[in-house]
GUDRENLUM-777422 format. One record per residue (C-alpha): residue in one letter; x, y, z. Coordinates in steps of 0.001 Angstrom, whole numbers, plus 524288, in hexadecimal, padded with zeros to 5 digits. Example, Ala and Ser with C-alpha at 12.3 -4.5 7.8 and 13.67 -1.06 7.14 Angstrom:
<rs>
A8300C7EE6C81E78/S835667FBDC81BE4/
</rs>
This chain:
<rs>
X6E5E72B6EBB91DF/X6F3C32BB6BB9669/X6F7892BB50BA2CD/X6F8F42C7CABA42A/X6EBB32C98EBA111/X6E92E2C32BBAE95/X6F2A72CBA2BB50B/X6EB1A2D931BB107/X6DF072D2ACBB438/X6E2822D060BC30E/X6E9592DE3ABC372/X6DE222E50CBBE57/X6D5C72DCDDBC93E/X6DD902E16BBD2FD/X6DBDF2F0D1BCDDD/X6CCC92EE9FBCE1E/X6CEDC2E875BDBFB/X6D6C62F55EBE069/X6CCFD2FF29BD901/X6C06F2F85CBDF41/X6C8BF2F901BED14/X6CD6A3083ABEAEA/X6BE5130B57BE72B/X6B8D030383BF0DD/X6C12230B19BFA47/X6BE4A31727BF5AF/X6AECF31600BF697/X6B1B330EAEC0399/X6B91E317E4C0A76/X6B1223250EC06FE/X6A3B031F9CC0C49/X6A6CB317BDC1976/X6A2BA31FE8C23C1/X6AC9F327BDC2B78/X6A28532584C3788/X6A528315BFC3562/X6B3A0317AFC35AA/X6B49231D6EC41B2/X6AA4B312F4C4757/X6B3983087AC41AB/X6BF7F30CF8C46EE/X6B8C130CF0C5519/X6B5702FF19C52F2/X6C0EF2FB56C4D8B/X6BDB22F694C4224/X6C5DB2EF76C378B/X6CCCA2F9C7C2DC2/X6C5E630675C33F8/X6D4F330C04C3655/X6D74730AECC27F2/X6CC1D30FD7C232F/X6CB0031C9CC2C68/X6D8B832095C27E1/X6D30331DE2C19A0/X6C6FC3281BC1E06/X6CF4A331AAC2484/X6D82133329C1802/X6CD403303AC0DF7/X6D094339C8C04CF/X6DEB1331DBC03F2/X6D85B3234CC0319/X6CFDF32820BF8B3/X6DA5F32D9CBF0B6/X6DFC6320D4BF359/X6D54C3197EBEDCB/X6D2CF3213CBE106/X6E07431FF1BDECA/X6E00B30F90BE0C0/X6D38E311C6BD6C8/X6DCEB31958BCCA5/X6E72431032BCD53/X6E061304BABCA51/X6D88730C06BC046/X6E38230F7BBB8E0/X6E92130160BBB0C/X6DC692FB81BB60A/X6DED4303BCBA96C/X6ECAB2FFF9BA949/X6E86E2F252BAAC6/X6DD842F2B2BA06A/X6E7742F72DB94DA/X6F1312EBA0B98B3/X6E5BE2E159B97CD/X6E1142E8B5B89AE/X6EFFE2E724B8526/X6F0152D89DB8809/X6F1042CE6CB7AFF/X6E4DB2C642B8041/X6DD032D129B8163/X6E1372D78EB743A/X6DD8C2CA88B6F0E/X6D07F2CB98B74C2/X6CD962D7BCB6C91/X6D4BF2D5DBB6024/X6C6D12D0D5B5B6F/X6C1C02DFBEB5A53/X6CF3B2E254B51F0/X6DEA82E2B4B5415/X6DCC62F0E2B533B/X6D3062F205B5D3D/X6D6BF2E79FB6664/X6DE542F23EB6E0E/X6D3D42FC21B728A/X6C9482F17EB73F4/X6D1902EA06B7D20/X6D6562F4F2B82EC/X6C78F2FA72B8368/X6C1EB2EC90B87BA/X6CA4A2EAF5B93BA/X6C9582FA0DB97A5/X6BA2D2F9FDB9867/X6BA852EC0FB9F3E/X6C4482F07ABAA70/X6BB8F2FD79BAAFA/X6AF3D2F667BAE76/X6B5012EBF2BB66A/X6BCF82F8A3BC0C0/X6AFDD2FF7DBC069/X6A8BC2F403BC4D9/X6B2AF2EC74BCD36/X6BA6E2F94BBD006/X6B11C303BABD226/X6A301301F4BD2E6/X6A24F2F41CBDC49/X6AC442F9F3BE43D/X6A4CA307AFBE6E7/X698262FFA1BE8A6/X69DA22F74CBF0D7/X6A5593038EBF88E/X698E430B61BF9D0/X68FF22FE9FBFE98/X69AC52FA52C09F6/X6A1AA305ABC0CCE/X6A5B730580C17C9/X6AA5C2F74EC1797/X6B2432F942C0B5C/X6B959305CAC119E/X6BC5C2FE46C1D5A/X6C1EA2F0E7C146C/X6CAB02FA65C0AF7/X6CF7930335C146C/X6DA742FC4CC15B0/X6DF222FA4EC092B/X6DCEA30784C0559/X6E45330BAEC0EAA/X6EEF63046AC09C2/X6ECD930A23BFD1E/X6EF553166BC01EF/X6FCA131369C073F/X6FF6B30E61BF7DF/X6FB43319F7BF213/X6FFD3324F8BFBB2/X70B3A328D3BF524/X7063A32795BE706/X6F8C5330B2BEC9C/X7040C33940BF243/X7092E33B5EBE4CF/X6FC8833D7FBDE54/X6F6AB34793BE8B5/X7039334E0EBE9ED/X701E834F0CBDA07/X6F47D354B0BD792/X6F70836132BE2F9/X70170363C8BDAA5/X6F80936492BCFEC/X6EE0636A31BD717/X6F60C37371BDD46/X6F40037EC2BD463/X6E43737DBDBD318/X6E7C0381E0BE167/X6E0EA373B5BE60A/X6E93A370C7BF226/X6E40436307BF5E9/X6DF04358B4BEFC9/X6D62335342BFCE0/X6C807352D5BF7E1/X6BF0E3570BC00BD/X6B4E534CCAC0249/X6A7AC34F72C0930/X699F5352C5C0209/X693BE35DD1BFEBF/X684FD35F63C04ED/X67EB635B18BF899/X6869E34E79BF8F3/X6820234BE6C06F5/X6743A34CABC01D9/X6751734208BF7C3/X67B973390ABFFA9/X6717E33AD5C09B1/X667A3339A3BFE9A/X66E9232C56BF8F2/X6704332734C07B9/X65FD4328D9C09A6/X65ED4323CEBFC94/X666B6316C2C00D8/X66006313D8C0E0D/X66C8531AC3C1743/X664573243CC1BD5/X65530326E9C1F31/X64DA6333DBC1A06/X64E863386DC2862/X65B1A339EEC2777/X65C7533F91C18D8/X65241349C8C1D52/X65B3C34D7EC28B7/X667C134F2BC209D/X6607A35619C1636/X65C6D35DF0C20B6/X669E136101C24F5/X66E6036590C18C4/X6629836DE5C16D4/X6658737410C25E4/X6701237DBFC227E/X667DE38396C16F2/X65C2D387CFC1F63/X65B13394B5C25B9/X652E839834C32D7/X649D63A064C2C75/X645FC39305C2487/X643D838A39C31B6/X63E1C3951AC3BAC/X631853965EC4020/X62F4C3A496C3C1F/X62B593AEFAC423C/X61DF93AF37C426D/X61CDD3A2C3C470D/X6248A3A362C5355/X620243A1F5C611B/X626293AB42C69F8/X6249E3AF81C78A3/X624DD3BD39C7D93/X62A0B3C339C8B05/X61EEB3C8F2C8C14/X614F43BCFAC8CB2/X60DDB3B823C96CB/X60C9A3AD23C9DD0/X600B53A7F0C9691/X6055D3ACD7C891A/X611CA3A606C8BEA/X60C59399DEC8F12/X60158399E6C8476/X60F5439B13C7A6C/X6169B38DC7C80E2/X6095F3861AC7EC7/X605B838936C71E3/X6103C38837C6C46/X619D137DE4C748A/X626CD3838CC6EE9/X6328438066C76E9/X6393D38C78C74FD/X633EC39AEEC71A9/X63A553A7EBC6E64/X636AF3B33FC757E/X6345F3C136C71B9/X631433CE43C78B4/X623323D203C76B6/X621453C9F1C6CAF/X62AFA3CE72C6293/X630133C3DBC5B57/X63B4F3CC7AC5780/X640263CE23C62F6/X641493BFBBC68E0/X64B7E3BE47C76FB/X64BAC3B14EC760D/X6457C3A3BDC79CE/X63E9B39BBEC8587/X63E6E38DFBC863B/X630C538BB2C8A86/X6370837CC3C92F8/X63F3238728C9A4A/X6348139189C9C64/X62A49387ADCA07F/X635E7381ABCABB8/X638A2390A0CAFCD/X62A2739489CAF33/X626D73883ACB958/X6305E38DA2CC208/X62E1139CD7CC0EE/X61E5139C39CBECC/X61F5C3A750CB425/X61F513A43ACA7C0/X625E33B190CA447/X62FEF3B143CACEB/X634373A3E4CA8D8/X636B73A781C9C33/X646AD3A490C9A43/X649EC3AAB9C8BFC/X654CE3A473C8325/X65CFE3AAEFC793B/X65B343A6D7C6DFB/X664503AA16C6088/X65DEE3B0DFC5436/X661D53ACE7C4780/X65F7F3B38BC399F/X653A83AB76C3034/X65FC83AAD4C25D9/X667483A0EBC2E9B/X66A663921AC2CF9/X6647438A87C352B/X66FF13839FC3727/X6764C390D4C3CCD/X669FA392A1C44BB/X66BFC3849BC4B08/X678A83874EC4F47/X6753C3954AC546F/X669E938E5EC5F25/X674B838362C60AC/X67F5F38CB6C64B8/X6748039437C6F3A/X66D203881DC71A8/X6600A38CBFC6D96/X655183856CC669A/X6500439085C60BE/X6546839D93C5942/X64C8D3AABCC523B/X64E6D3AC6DC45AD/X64F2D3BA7CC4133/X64F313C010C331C/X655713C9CDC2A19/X651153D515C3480/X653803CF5EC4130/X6446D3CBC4C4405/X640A83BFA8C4729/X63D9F3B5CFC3C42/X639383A8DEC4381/X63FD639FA9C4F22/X647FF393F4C4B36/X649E638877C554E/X6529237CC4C5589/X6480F37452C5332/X645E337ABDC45FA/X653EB37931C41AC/X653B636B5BC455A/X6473836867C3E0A/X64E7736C6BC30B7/X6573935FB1C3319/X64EE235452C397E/X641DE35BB4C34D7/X6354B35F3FC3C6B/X636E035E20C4B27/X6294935BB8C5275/X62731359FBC608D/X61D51358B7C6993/X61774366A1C68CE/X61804367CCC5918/X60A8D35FE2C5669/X605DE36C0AC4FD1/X6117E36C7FC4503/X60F5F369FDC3745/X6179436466C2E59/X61D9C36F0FC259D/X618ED36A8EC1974/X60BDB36060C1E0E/X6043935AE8C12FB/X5F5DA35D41C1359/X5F2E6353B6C061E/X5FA3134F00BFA7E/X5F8DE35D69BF3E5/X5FAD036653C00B2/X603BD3696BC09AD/X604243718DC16D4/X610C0378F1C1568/X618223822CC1FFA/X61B1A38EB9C1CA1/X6289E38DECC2021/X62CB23827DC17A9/X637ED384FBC0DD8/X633A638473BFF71/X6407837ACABFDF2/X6395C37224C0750/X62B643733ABFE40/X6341E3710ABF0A5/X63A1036487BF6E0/X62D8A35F9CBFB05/X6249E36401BEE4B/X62644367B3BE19F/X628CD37409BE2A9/X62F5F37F51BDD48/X62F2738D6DBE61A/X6344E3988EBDB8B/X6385C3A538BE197/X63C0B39EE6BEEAC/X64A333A298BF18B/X6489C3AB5FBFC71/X63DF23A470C0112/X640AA397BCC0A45/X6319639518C0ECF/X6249E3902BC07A7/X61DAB39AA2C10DF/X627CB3A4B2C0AFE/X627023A0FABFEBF/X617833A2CCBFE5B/X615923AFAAC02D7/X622843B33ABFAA6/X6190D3AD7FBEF00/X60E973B69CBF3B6/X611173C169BFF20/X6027A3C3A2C01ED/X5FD5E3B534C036E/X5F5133B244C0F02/X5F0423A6ACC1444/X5E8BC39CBEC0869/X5F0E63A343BFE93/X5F5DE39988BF244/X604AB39994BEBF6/X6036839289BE075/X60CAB38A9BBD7C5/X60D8F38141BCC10/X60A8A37497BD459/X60A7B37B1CBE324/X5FFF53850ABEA25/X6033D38C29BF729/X5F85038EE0C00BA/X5FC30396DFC0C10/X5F47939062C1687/X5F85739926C2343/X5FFDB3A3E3C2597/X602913AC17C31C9/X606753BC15C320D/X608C43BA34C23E7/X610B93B0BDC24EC/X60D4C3A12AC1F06/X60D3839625C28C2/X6099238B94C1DED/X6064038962C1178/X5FF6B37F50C08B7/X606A737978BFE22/X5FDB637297BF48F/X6009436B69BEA71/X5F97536C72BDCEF/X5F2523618DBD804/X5F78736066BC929/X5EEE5356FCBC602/
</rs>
C-alpha cells in the first residue's frame, strides 16, 4: 500500500472523530435539562458556564454543529474519491475488468465509508447522546464552543446569504422556532410512561391537563335539578334538616325557592360560628356573592373567574339566563387529579361502577367520549350531544324509567330518572357468544 494510502486513512479517522463529536453535541445539547443547568451553575460545577451560554444561544451552537457534520461529510466524500483513484486500490479491482475497475473501486470504497460514518458517525454517537445526556453536553461544551468561534465568520457569510435569498418569499429570519405542538407533548409523555420515567398517576394527570381547556361547565356541573339550595324564607328546623342531610360546605341561596333567582351563598362553618353566638339560625345567615357563568364556558375561564373573587363555587346559567346547574372548585379540580372523596362522600358512586363482567352502572352525566374510550363503542348522531343521559333520551324523547336503547353489541337500560330527567343508566354488554 502507498503511503499515502495511510495518510487518507488517518484523515478520514479524524472526520469520523469530528462528525461523531458534532452529532454527539447536537443530541447532547437539545435534551439536558435547562432546570439542571441552572442547578449546576449554583453548585459550581465543572463546564456549567460553557454550556449555559451554549443553551442560551442554542439555535447558534446547533447551526454550528450541522455545519461541523456538513463539512466533514463532504470531506469524507472528498476523501473516498482520492482513496478510489489510488494504483493499489485500482489494482485491487482490475480482477472484475480494466474497464470496470474505476466505478467498482470507486463504488467499493463509497459504500464502505457510508456504513462505517453511519455507524461510528451517526448512530453510536446519538445512542450514546440520548443514553448520557446530560454528561455528554456538559464534556463537549467546551469544544463546541470553540467551534463556534471557528466558524462565526464563515456562518456569518452563509446566513447573511440565504436572507438574501429568502428575502423576496418575504421570510425575514431564518431563527426556527423550536417548541412542540400539544400532540407532540402527548407522545413524549406516552414514550416516557412507556420507558419507566413516569407512573400512570402522573400520565393520567397530564392527559388530564390537556383535556381541561376543551371542557365546558355545562359538561362538569351538577345540574339543575339536582342542586341543594336554601331559601330566606326557611325555618329554623327546615334549615337545619338541609345542613344534615346533605353535609355540603357551601350552598346557594334563593328567594322563595326560585332557583332562578339565586343572591348568593352561605358557608354553613361560618353560619354555624355566627348562629352559636346570635342563637337564630336565620339571623346568622351571612350571604356571599357569588359570579354566574354561561353552560358554554371553559372551565378553565370558569377557574379563573372564582380565582379572581375567591369563591369555591359559581351558577351556571344557559342560553336564556335561567339557571342550568352549580359548578364548584372541587369539580374543576376533579377533571385533573380525578374523583375527590372526603369524609362525608360514603354515599358516592363511582361514575361508571361495574356490577359483573357484562354490566355496568353508568351516570347520566358521563360524556359519550369517556364510554368510546372505555368500550367499544360507536355513538352516531352525537355532535350536539356531550352526555350518555343526553344522548338517550335524544335516541328516544318519551323513555321512562326500564326503557332499552339498543345497539349492535350494546343495550341501554334507563335505571332512574328524576322530573324527566336520567340519573343513571345501565350499560350492558351483549353476550355474542
Amino acid at each position: 500500500m502507498d503511503s499515502i494510502f495511510y495518510l487518507y486513512i488517518a484523515t478520514a479517522s479524524i472526520l469520523l472523530f469530528f462528525t461523531a463529536f458534532f452529532v454527539g453535541a447536537e443530541f447532547s445539547i437539545i435534551r439536558v435539562r435547562l432546570s439542571r443547568i441552572e442547578q449546576a451553575l449554583s453548585e459550581g460545577r465543572k463546564n456549567a458556564n460553557w454550556l449555559e451560554k451554549i443553551s442560551n444561544n442554542l439555535d447558534y451552537y446547533l447551526s454550528v454543529s450541522r455545519f461541523g457534520i456538513a463539512v466533514t461529510a463532504i470531506g469524507l466524500g472528498w476523501l473516498s474519491k482520492n482513496i478510489a483513484e489510488l494504483p493499489s486500490v485500482q489494482a485491487v479491482a482490475d480482477n472484475a475488468g480494466p474497464n470496470a475497475a474505476g466505478p467498482i473501486a470507486y463504488i467499493t470504497v463509497l459504500v464502505l465509508v457510508f456504513f462505517i460514518r453511519a455507524i461510528i458517525g451517526e448512530l453510536a454517537p446519538k445512542a450514546l447522546a440520548a443514553q448520557y445526556a446530560e454528561r455528554a453536553a456538559f464534556r463537549l461544551a467546551p469544544a463546541l464552543s470553540l467551534a463556534g468561534s471557528v466558524f462565526a465568520p464563515v456562518l456569518w457569510l452563509l446566513n447573511a446569504a440565504a436572507r438574501l435569498l429568502l428575502r423576496p418569499l418575504g421570510i425575514r429570519t431564518l431563527q426556527p422556532e423550536y417548541g412542540h405542538s400539544e400532540e407532540d407533548l402527548k407522545h413524549l409523555m406516552h414514550e416516557s410512561y412507556q420507558s419507566g420515567e413516569i407512573n400512570q398517576n402522573e400520565l393520567a394527570y397530564m392527559q388530564n391537563i390537556f383535556s381541561f381547556d376543551e371542557r365546558l361547565a355545562k359538561d362538569i356541573m351538577l345540574p339543575r335539578t339536582q342542586m341543594i339550595t336554601i331559601s330566606l324564607e326557611m325555618d329554623h328546623a327546615e334549615l337545619m334538616e338541609i345542613i344534615e342531610e346533605h353535609q355540603y360546605t357551601r350552598y346557594p341561596v334563593t328567594e322563595d325557592g326560585d332557583k332562578d333567582a339565586i343572591i348568593g351563598f352561605v358557608n354553613i362553618k361560618e353560619l354555624l360560628t355566627s348562629y352559636t353566638t346570635a342563637g337564630d339560625l336565620s339571623k346568622s345567615l351571612t350571604i356571599h356573592d357569588l359570579p354566574f357563568v354561561h353552560d358554554q364556558a371553559p372551565i378553565q375561564d370558569v377557574l379563573l373567574r372564582m380565582q379572581s373573587q375567591h369563591v369555591h363555587m359559581a351558577i351556571v346559567v344557559d342560553e336564556y339566563g335561567g339557571t342550568a346547574g352549580v359548578i364548584t372548585m372541587e369539580d374543576i379540580l376533579e377533571e385533573i387529579v380525578g374523583e375527590i372523596r372526603d369524609e362525608f362522600d360514603h354515599d358516592e358512586t363511582d361514575d361508571i361502577k361495574r356490577i359483573d363482567h357484562h354490566n355496568f352502572l353508568v351516570n347520566a352525566r358521563v360524556l359519550l367520549s369517556e364510554l368510546e374510550a372505555r368500550f367499544p363503542i360507536e355513538f352516531e348522531e352525537s355532535e350536539d350531544i356531550d352526555t350518555i343521559g343526553g344522548w338517550v333520551q335524544m335516541m328516544d324523547t318519551d323513555i321512562e324509567e326500564g326503557g332499552v336503547i339498543d345497539l349492535t353489541d350494546f343495550r341501554f337500560i334507563v335505571r332512574e330518572m328524576e322530573n324527566h330527567q336520567i340519573i343513571t343508566v345501565q350499560l350492558n354488554k351483549k353476550n355474542k357468544s
